[in-house]
SEPA-545740 format. One line per field, with one value per residue: residue number from 1; residue in one letter; y, x, z of N, C-alpha, C in turn. Coordinates in pm, 1 decimal, padded with zeros to 6 digits. Layout:
nr: (NUM_...)
rest: (A_...)
n.yy: (Y_...)
n.xx: (X_...)
n.zz: (Z_...)
ca.yy: (Y_...)
ca.xx: (X_...)
ca.zz: (Z_...)
c.yy: (Y_...)
c.xx: (X_...)
c.zz: (Z_...)
END
This chain:
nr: (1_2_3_4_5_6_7_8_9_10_11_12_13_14_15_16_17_18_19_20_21_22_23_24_25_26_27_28_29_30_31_32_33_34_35_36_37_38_39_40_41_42_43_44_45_46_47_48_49_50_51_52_53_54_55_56_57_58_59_60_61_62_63_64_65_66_67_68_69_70_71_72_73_74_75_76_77_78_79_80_81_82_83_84_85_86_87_88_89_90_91_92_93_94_95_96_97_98_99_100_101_102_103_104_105_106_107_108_109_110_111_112_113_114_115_116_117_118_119)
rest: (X_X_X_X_X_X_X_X_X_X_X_X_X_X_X_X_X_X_X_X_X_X_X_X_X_X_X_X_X_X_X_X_X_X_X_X_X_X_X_X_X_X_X_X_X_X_X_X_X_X_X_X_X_X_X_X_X_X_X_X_X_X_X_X_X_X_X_X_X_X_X_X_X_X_X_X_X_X_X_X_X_X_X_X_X_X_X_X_X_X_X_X_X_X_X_X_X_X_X_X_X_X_X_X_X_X_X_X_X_X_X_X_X_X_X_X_X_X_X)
n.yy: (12982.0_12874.4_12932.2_12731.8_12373.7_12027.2_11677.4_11370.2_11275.6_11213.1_11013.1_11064.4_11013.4_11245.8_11144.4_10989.9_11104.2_11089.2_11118.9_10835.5_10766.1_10965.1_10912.7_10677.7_10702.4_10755.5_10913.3_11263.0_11483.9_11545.7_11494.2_11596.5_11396.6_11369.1_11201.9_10828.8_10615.4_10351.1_10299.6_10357.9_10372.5_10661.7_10967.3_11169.3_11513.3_11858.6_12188.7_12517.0_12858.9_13113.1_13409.0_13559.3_13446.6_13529.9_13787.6_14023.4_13873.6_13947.4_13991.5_13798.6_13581.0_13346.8_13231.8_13170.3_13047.6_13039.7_12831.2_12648.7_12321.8_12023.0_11733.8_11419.4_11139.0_10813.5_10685.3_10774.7_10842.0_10900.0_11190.5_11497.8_11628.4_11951.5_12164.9_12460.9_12552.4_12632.1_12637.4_12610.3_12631.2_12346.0_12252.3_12035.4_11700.8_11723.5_11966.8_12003.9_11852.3_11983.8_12262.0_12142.2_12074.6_12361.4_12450.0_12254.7_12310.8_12593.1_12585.0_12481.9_12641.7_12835.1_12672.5_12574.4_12742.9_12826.3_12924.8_12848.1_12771.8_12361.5_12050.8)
n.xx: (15310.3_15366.2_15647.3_15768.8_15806.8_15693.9_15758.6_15681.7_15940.8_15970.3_16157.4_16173.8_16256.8_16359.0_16276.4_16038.9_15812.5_15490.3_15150.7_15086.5_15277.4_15348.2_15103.7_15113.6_15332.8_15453.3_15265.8_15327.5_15574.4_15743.3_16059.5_16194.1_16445.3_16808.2_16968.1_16992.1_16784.0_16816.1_16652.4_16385.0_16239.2_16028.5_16231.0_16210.4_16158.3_16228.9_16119.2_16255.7_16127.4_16318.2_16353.4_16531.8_16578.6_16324.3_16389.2_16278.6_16070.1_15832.4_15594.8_15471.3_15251.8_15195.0_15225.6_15465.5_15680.1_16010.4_16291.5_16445.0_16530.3_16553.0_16685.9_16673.4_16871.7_16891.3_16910.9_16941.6_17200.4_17332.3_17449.3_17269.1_17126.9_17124.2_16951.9_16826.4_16539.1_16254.3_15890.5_15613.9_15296.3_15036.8_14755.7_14720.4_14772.9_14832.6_14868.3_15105.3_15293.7_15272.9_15378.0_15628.6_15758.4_15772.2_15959.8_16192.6_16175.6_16279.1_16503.7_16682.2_16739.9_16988.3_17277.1_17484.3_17347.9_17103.9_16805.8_16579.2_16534.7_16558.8_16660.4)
n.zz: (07853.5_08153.1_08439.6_08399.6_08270.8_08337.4_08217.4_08076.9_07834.1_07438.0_07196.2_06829.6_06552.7_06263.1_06026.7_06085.3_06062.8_06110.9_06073.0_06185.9_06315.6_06517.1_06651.6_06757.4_06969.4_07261.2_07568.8_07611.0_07562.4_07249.5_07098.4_06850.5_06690.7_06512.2_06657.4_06674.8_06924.3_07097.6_07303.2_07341.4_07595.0_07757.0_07875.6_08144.7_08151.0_08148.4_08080.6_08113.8_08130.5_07926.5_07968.0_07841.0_07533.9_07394.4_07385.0_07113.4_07048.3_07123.2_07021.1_06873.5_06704.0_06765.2_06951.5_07077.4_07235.5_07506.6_07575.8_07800.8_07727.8_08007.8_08030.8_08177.0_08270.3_08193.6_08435.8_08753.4_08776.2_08553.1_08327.5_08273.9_07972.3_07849.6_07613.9_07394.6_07331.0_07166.8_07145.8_07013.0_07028.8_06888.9_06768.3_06626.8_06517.4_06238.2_06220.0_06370.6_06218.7_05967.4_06093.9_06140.0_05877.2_05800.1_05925.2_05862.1_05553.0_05569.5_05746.5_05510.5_05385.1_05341.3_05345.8_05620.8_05809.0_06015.8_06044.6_06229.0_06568.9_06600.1_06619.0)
ca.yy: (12880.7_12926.1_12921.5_12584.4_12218.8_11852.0_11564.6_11238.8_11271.6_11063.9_11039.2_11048.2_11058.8_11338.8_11038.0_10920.2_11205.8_11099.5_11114.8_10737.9_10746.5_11073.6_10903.5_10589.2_10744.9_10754.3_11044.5_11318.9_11574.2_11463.1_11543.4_11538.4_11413.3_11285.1_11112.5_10712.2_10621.0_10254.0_10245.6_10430.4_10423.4_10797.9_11048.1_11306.4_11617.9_12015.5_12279.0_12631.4_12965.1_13133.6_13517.7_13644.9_13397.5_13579.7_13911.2_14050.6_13810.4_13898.4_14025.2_13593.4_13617.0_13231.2_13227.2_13081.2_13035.2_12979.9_12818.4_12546.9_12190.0_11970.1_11592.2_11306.3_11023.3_10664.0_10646.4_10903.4_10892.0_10942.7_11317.3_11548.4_11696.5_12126.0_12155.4_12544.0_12517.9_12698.4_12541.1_12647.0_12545.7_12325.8_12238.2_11924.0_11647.1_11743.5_12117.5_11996.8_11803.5_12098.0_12329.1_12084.7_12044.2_12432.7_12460.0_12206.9_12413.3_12707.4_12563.1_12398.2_12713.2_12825.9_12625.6_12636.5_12847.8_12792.5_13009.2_12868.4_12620.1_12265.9_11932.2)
ca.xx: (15383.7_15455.6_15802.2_15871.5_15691.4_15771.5_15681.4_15769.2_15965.0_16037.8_16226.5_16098.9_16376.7_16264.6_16234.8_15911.1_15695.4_15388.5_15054.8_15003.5_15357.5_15323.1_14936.3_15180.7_15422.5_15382.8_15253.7_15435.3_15657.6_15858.3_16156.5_16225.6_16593.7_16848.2_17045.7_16948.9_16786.8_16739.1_16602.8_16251.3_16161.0_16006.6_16310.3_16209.5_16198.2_16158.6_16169.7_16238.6_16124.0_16434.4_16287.0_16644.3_16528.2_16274.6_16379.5_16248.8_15999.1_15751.2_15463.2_15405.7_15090.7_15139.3_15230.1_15568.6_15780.3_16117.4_16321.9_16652.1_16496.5_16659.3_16642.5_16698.0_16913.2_16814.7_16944.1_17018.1_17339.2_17315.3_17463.5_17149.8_17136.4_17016.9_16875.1_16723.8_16403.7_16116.2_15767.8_15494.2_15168.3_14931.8_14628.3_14623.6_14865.8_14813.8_14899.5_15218.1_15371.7_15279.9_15496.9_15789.6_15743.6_15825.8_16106.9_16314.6_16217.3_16339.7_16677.9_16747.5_16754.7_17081.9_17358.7_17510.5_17278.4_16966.2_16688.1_16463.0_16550.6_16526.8_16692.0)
ca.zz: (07926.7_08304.6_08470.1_08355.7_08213.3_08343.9_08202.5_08022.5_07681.4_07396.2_07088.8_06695.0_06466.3_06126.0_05899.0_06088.8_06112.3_05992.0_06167.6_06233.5_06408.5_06627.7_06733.6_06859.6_07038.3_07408.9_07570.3_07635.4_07481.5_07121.8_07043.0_06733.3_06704.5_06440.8_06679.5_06748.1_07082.0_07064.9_07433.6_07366.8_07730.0_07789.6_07980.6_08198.8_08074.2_08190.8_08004.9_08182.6_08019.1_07976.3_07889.7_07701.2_07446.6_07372.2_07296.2_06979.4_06946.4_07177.3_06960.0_06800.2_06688.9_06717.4_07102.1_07052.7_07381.8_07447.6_07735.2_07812.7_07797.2_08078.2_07966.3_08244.2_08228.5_08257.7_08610.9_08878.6_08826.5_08430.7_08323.5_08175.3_07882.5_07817.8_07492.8_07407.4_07254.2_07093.3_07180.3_06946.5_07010.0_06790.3_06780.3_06590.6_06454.7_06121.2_06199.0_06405.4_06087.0_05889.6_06133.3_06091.6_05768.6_05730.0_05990.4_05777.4_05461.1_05606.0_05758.9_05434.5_05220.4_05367.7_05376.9_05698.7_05875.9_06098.9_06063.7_06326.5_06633.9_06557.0_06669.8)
c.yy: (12938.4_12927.2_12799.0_12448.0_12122.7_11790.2_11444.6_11295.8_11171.5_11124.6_11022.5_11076.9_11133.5_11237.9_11013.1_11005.0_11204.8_11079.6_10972.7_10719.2_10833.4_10984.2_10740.1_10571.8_10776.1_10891.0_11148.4_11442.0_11481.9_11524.3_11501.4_11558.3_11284.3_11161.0_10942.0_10734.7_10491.4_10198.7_10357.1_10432.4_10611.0_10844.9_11116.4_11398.8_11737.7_12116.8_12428.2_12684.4_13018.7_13322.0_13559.7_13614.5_13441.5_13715.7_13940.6_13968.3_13782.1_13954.8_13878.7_13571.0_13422.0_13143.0_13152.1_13127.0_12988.5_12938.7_12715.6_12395.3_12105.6_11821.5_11526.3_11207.8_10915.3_10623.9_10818.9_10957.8_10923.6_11111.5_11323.6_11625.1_11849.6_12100.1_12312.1_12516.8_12605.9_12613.3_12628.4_12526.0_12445.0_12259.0_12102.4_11846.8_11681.8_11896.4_12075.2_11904.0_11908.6_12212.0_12271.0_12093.1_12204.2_12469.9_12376.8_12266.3_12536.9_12699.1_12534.2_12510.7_12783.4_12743.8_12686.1_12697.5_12855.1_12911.4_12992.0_12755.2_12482.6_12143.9_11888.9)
c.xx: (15414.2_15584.6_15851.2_15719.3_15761.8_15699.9_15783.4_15815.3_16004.7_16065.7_16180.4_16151.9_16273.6_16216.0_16093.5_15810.9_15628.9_15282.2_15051.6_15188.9_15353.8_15199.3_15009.8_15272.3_15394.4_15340.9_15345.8_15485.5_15712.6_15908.4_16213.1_16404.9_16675.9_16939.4_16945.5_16881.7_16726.3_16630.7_16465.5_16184.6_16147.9_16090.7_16188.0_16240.5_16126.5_16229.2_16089.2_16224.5_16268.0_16403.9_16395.8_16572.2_16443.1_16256.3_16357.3_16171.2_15909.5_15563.3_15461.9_15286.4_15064.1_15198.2_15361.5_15657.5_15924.8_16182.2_16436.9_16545.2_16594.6_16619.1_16743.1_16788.8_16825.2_16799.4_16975.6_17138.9_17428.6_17382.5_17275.9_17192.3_17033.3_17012.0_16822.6_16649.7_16289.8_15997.2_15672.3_15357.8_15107.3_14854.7_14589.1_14767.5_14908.6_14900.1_15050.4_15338.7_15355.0_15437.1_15650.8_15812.0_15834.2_15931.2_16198.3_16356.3_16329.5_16536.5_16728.6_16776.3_16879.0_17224.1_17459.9_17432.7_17128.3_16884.9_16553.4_16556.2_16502.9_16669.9_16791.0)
c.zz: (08064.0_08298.8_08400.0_08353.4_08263.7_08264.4_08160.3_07846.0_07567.9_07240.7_06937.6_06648.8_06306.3_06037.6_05933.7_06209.3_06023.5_06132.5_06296.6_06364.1_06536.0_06770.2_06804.3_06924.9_07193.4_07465.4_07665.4_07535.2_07406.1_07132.1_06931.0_06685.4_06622.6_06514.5_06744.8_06863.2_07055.5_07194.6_07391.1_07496.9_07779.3_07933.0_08060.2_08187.3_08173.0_08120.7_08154.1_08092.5_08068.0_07806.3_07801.9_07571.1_07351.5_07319.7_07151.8_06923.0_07025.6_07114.0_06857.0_06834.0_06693.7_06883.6_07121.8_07193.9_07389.7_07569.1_07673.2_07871.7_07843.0_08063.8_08071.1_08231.2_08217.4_08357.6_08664.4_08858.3_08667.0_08430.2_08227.2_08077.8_07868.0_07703.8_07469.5_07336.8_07221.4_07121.5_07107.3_06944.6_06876.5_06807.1_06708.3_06533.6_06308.9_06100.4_06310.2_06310.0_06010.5_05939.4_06130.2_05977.4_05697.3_05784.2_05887.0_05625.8_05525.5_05696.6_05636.5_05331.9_05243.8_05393.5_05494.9_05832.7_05915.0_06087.8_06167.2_06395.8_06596.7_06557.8_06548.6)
END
């Protein structure tokens, strides 16, 4: 990842992560997030790298990056929202429901207690 990503983002609540929804979602970055958003018009989004983040986890044999995503209002005059974030590549829809698939295992076996970033 360079210094930092723009683009357009948009919202996909966990319930509806399934291929045929991801492949009609606008393009862009997802975020996959429990809270509502009944306005689906794609924010503006940038994510900075933000190297601290990273300490101790720079041998990721799976190229995993980490940075402070900055999410847009609706208007100008909207507050933004930071977000930190993990960005792991993938290579295919199939293999980016898989990787969710084991982030929520892996939060869920703790009560309490996050074991990987995640929305």
């Amino acid at each position: 990842m360079s210094d930092f990503i723009e683009g357009k983002l948009s919202y996909i609540s966990p319930l509806d992560v399934t291929i045929p929804e991801l492949k009609n979602s606008p393009e862009g970055v997802i975020l996959l997030s429990d809270t509502p958003r009944p306005d689906q018009t794609p924010l503006n989004m940038r994510i900075d790298t933000i190297p601290k983040y990273a300490e101790g986890r720079e041998d990721s044999i799976y190229q995993v990056q980490f940075g402070d995503m900055t999410i847009s209002g609706q208007t100008e005059s909207s507050p933004k929202t930071i977000q930190p974030v993990a960005i792991k590549p993938a290579d295919s829809l199939n293999r980016a429901i898989r990787e969710y698939n084991i982030t929520k295992y892996l939060n869920s076996r703790e009560e309490g207690r996050r074991l990987t970033f995640q929305s």
